[in-house]
N, C-alpha and C positions, 0 to 999 in steps of 0.2 A: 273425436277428442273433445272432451267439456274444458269449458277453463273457468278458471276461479280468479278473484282476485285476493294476493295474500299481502298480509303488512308488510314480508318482506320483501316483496317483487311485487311488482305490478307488471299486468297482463302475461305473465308467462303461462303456457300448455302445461297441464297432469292429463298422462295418459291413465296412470292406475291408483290413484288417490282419490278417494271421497274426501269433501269440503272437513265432516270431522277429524280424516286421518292427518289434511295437511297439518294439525293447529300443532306447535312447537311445544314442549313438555312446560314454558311458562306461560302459553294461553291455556293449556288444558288445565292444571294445578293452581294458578294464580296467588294467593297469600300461601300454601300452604309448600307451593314450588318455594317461593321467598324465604320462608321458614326453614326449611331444609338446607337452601343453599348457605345463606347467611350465618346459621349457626351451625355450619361443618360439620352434619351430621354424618355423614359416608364419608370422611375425610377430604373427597376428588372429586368436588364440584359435577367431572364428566359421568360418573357413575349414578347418579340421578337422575340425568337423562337422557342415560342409555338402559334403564329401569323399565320393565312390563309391569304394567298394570294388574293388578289378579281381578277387579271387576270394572266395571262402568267406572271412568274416572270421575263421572259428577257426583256419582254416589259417592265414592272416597271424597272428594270435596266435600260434600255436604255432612259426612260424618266426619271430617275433620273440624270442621267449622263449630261445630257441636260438642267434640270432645273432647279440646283443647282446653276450655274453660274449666274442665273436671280435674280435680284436683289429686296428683300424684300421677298425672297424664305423659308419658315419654313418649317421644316423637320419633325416636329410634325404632321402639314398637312397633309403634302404627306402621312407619313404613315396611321394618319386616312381615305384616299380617298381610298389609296391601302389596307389597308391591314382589316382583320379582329382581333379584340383583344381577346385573348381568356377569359373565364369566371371563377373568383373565388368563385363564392359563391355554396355554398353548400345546397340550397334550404330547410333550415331550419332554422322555425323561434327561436328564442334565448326567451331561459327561464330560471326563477329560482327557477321556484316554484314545479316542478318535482322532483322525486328522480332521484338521478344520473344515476340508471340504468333502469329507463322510459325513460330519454333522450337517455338514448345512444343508445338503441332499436329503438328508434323512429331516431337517425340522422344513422343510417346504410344505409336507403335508400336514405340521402343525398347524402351518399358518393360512392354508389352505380353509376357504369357507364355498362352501354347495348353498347353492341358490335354495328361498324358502320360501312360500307364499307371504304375502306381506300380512303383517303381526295387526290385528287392531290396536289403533293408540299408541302403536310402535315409533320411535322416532328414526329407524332406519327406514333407508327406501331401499325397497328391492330393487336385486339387479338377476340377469337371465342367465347368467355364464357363473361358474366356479372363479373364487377370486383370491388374492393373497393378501392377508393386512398386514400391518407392520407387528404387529405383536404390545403384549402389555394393554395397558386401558385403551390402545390406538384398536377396536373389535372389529373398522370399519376400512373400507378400501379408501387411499388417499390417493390425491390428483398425483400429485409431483415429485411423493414416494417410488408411485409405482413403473415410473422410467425407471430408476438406479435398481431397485427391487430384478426388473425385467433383465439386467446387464446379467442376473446370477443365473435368471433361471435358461439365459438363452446361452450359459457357460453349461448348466445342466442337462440342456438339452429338453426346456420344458418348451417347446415352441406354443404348444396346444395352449398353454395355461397363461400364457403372452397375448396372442390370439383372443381366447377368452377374456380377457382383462381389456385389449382394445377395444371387444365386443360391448362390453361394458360401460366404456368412457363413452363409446357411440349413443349407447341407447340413454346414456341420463343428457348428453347434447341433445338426441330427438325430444325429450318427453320435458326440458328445462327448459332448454337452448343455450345450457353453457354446462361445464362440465364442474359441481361445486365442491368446496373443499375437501369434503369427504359422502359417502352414501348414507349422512343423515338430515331429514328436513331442517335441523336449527342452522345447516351449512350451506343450505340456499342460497343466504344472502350475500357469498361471496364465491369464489372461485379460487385456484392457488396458480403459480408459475405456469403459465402455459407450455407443456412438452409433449401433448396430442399429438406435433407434426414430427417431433423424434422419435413418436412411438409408430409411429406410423416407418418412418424412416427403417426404421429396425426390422419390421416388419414387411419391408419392402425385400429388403435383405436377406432374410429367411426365406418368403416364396418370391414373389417375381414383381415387375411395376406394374403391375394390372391392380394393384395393394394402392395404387396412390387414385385409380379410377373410383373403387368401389367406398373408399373414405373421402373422396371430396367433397361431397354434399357437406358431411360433417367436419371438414377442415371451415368450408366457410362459415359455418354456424359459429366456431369455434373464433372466428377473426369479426363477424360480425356483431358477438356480446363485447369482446373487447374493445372496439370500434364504436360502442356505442350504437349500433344500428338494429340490434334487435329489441332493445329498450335502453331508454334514458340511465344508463349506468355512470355516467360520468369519468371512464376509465381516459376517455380521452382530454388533452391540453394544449392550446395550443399556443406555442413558444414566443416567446419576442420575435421574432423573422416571419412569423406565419407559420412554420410548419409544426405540424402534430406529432407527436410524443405521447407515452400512456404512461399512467401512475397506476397506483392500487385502492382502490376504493369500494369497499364494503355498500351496500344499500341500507345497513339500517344505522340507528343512533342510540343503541340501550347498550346495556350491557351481555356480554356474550351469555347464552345460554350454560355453556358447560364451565364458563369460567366465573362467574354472577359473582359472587364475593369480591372476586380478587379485582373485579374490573369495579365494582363500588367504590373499595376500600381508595384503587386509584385516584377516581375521580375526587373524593373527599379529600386528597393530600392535595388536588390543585386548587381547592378553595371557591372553584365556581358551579352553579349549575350546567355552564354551558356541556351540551349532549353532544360536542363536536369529538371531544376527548374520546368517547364510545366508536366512535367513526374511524378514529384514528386508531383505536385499540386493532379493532375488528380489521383495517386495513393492513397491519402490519402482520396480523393473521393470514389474511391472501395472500402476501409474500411467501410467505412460509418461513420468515425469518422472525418468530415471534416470542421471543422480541430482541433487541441490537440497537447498540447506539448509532447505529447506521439511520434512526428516526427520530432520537433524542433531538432539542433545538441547544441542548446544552452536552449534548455527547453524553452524559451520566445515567441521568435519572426517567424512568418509566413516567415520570408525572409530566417531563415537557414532551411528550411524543410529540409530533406533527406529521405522520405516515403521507398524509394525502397534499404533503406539500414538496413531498419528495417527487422528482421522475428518477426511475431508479435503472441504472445501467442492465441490468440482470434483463428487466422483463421489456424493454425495447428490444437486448440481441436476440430474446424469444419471439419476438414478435416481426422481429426482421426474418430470424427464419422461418417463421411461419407464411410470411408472404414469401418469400422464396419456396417454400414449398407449392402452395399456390399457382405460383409459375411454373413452376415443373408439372406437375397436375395437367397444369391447362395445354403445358406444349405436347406433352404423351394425349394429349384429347386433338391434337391439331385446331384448338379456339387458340387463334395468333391476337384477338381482341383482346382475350382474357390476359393471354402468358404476356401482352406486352402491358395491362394495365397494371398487371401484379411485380411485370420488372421492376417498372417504373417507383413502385408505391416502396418497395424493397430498395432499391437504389438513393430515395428521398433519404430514407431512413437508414441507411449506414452514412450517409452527409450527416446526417442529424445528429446520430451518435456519434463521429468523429468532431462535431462542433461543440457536443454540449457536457459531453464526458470523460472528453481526457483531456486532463489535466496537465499543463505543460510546466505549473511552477510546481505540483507535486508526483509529477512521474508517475503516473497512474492514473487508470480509468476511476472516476469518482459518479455519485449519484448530483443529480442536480436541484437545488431547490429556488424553485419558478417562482416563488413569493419576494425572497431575496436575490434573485436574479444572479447566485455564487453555486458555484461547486462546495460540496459538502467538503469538511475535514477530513470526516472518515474515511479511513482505507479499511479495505477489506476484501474479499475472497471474490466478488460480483466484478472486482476489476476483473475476472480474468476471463468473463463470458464472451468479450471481444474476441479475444485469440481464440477460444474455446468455436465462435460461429467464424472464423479466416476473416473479421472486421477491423482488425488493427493489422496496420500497415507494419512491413520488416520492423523498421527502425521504434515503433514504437513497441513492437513484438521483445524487442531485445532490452528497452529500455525495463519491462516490464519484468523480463525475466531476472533480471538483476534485484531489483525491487523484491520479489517475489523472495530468494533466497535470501537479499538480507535481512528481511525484514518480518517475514511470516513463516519462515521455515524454521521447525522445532526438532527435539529427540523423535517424536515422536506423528512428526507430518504437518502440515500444514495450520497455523493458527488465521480464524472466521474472520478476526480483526486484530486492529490491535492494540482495542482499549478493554482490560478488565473493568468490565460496570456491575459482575455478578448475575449479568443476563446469559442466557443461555449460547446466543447466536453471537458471545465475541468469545474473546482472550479469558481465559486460555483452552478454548473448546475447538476442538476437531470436529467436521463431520463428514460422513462419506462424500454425500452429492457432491460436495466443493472441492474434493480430493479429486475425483473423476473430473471437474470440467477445467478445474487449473493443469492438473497432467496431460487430458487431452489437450490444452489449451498452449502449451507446451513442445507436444510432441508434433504437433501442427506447425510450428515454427521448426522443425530441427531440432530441438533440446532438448534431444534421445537424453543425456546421463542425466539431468536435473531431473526429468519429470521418473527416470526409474528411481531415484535416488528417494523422493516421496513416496513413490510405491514401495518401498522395501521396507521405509521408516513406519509410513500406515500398515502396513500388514502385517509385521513384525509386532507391532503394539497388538493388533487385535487380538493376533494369534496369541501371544502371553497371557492378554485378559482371560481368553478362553480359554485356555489350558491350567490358568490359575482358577476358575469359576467356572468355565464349563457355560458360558454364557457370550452373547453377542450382543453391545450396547445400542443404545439409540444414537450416540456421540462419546468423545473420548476426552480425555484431558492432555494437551501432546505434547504440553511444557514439564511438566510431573509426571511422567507415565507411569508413577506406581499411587497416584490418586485417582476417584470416579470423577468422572464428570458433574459438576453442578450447574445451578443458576437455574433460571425457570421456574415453571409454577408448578411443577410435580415431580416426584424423582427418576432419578434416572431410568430409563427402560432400557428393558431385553427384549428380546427377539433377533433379529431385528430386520425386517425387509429390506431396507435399502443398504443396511451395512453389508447381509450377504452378499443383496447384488455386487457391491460394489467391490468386496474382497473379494469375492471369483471373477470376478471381469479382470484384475488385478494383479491377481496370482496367474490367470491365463495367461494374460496380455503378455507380462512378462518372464513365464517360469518361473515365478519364484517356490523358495519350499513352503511347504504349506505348514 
C-alpha cells in the first residue's frame, strides 16, 4: 500500500488511488472549478463535482483558460462539451396505486448501485460490494444513512445487501482508517455519526456473534480515528474534570467542495476572513445535522455557527456504544485485558454524559458547549440518544418522555427541534433517523403507547405523501402535514433510503397498515 500525503488528511493509506485520482474536483479545475460554482451554473453546487471529465482535465483547464476571454464564450457550453453530468434518477417508475411496502421493495433496486472500476478523475471512490444510496443528487453511499436505510432492507429480507454495505464501510476503514461522509474523495476530510457498531449489531442478529470477531479489527480502527489515535483529527476534548468527551470536527478550513457558493456567501455575511467559519461549516456536516440551531451561538442564524465548540450528546452515546461494543468483542475473544479496558473506557463515558448533558433546570439531555462551560439552550431530538443507548436513568427516562410529548410531538410525528430558523435539521422538520431513536428510545423505558403513537402519526404522514405523489421524502414537515419540507441548501429529495428504512422497520415493529 503506497501513501500519499493529501491537503485534507495527513498521512492516511490509498490502497486504489493514484496521486492524480486523489486531487478533489477544486485542485483538479482550479479558477474554472471557481467559476462554475460561484456563478450557479448547474444550479447544485454537488452536481459539478460529481461531473466526468470527457478528457485530460488539464487540458480542459488550459482550454478554459483560453477561451474564456473570447467573446460570446458560455460557460454552460464548455462544461456540456467537457464534461459528463452525472445521473439523478432512480430508474423507477412513480406510482400510487401500490402499497407502500410493494413500492418500497420494488425501488430497492432503484437505488441499488453495482460496484465499477474506478472512473479517472472521478470523484467517487470505489467500493467492492453492491450498495444503496439514498436517492436524488445523494448518487453516493452515506455513513449514517445507511443504518436506518438497513432497518428496511432487513424488514425486506435483503440480508445479502446489508452484508454488502457493511462490507463496504470495512473496506473504506482499511484503505482511510475511518469511514467518511460519503464514497467520494471531497468527503475525506470528515466522517458522519459513528453507527459501524449498530451495523455490526444488526448484523450479529442476522447470522451469529462470530459477526463481532471478524469486524473487530475494523471496530477499532473505527474508535481509533475518533480517538484521535490514528491521526491528529482533533475529534477529542478534554472536559473541566479531566475527562474526554468528542465533538465534530472536519480537517480542513475552505469551503466545502459541493457546497463552494453557499459556504462563501456565509462567510462574507460574518464580515471576517477568519477560515475557522469553513471549519465549523464542514463540522456540522459530520454531524449529519447540517445545518440546526443546535450550532448557532445565537440559536438563529447560519453566520454564528460554532460546530466544534459544541460536544454534542448524539455522538458521545455513539461512542459509548461503540466502546461497549468493544467490550463485547473482546469478552467473545476471552482478552479479559481488553473487555475490562473497554468496560472501563465505556463506564467513564456514561459518567461523563450523565454530568455534562442532562440538564436538570431544562429537563432534558442538551449538547454542551466547553468554550462557555453551559449547556446549550437548544432542545432537540439528540436528547433522546440517552434512552435510545439504556444511559438515562428511570427517573430521568420519564422526565424525558414527558418533555418529548409536550413539547416535540406534532400531527404528524416528531419535530428535530424547537426553533423554526428555516434550517433544515429544526422546527418544523421530521426526520426518519430521529423518529426510530426517540421511539426506540421510548420503548426501552416501557412507553409502549407514546412511542406507537409516533409511529402511527410518522407513517400515516408518509403513507399520504406517497399515495398523493407516489414518492418517498428525504424529511417531512410534521406541524403542516399537507406542506413539503423545506430549509436547507437544496430541495427537498425522494427516494429515499433511510425513510424506507425506517417506515418498514415501523410498520413491522408495530403492524401498522400500510
Amino acid at each position: 500500500m503506497r501513501k500519499f500525503i493529501l491537503i485534507l488528511f495527513i498521512s492516511l493509506q490509498f490502497g486504489r488511488l493514484s496521486a492524480q485520482q486523489t486531487k478533489t474536483p477544486d485542485q483538479l479545475y482550479g479558477q474554472l472549478f471557481v467559476d462554475v460554482q460561484m456563478q450557479n451554473v448547474l444550479k447544485d453546487g454537488k452536481t459539478f463535482v460529481d461531473c466526468l471529465p470527457k478528457r485530460n482535465p488539464k487540458l480542459i483547464l488550459q482550454d478554459y483558460t483560453t477561451l474564456k476571454k473570447t467573446r460570446g464564450f458560455n460557460l454552460e457550453g464548455f462544461i456540456g462539451n467537457n464534461f459528463i453530468l452525472p445521473d439523478t434518477n432512480t430508474s423507477v417508475v412513480l406510482t400510487t396505486n401500490k402499497s407502500v411496502v410493494k413500492h418500497i421493495n420494488e425501488l430497492w433496486a432503484g437505488l441499488e448501485r453495482i460496484p465499477a472500476d474506478k472512473t479517472a478523475n472521478s470523484s467517487l471512490l470505489s467500493l467492492p460490494y453492491p450498495y444503496i444510496v439514498p436517492g436524488g443528487r445523494f448518487r453516493e453511499i452515506y455513513y449514517w444513512d445507511s443504518y436506518f436505510t438497513m432497518l428496511g432492507l432487513k424488514a425486506s429480507g435483503k440480508d445479502e445487501v446489508i452484508e454488502n454495505m457493511i462490507r463496504n464501510f470495512a473496506d473504506l476503514i482499511s484503505h482511510y482508517n475511518h469511514i467518511p461522509n460519503g464514497n467520494r474523495n471531497y468527503y475525506l476530510s470528515r466522517s458522519q455519526p459513528p453507527f459501524f457498531a449498530l451495523m455490526i449489531d444488526m448484523l450479529a442478529q442476522i447470522k451469529n456473534k462470530e459477526v463481532y470477531q471478524t469486524y473487530l479489527p475494523y471496530l477499532e480502527k473505527e474508535y481509533a480515528y475518533w480517538m484521535d489515535k490514528s491521526a491528529p483529527t482533533k475529534h477529542v476534548v478534554t472536559m473541566p474534570d479531566g475527562s474526554k468527551l468528542n465533538r465534530y470536527y472536519d480537517q480542513l478550513n475552505i469551503p466545502r467542495q459541493e457546497s463552494y457558493k453557499e459556504d462563501v456567501l456565509i462567510a462574507r455575511e460574518t464580515g471576517t476572513q477568519n477560515p475557522q467559519v469553513y471549519r465549523d461549516i464542514r463540522s456540522a456536516a459530520e454531524s449529519g445535522w447540517d445545518f440546526s440551531s443546535r450550532w448557532f451561538s445565537d440559536g438563529t442564524h447560519l453566520k454564528t455557527i460554532q460546530t466544534t465548540q459544541i460536544i454534542p450528546v448524539d455522538l458521545n452515546c455513539l461512542l459509548y456504544h461503540l466502546e461497549s461494543t468493544l467490550q463485547k468483542s473482546y469478552a467473545l475473544r476471552h482478552d479479559a485485558a481488553k473487555e475490562k479496558l473497554y468496560r472501563g473506557l465505556a463506564q467513564k463515558r456514561k459518567k461523563s454524559i450523565q454530568k455534562y448533558f442532562w440538564s436538570g433546570t431544562q429537563q432534558w439531555y442538551t449538547d454542551y458547549n466547553y468554550k462557555t462551560k453551559r449547556s446549550s439552550p437548544v432542545l432537540s431530538l439528540a436528547g433522546m440518544f440517552p434512552l435510545f443507548f439504556n444511559v438515562a436513568d428511570p427517573e430521568q427516562a420519564g422526565i424525558a418522555k414527558t418533555a418529548l410529548e409536550e413539547k416535540f410531538l406534532q400531527a404528524g410525528g416528531l419535530s428535530t427541534t424547537l426553533l423554526n430558523t428555516q434550517q433544515q435539521w429544526d422546527a418544523p422538520n421530521g426526520w426518519a433517523p430521529l423518529q426510530w431513536i426517540a421511539i426506540t428510545g421510548l420503548e426501552n423505558y416501557g412507553y409502549h403507547e407514546l412511542g406507537k403513537n409516533i409511529a402511527t402519526r410518522w407513517v400515516d404522514l408518509n403513507t399520504r405523501v406517497y399515495h398523493n405523489t407516489g414518492k418517498l421524502m428525504e424529511k417531512y414537515n410534521i406541524t403542516d402535514i399537507h406542506l413539503i419540507a423545506g430549509g436547507g441548501e437544496y430541495a427537498s429529495q425522494d427516494g429515499f433510503g433511510w425513510t424506507n428504512g425506517v417506515l418498514l422497520g415501523l410498520i413491522k415493529k408495530y403492524n401498522l397498515p400500510e
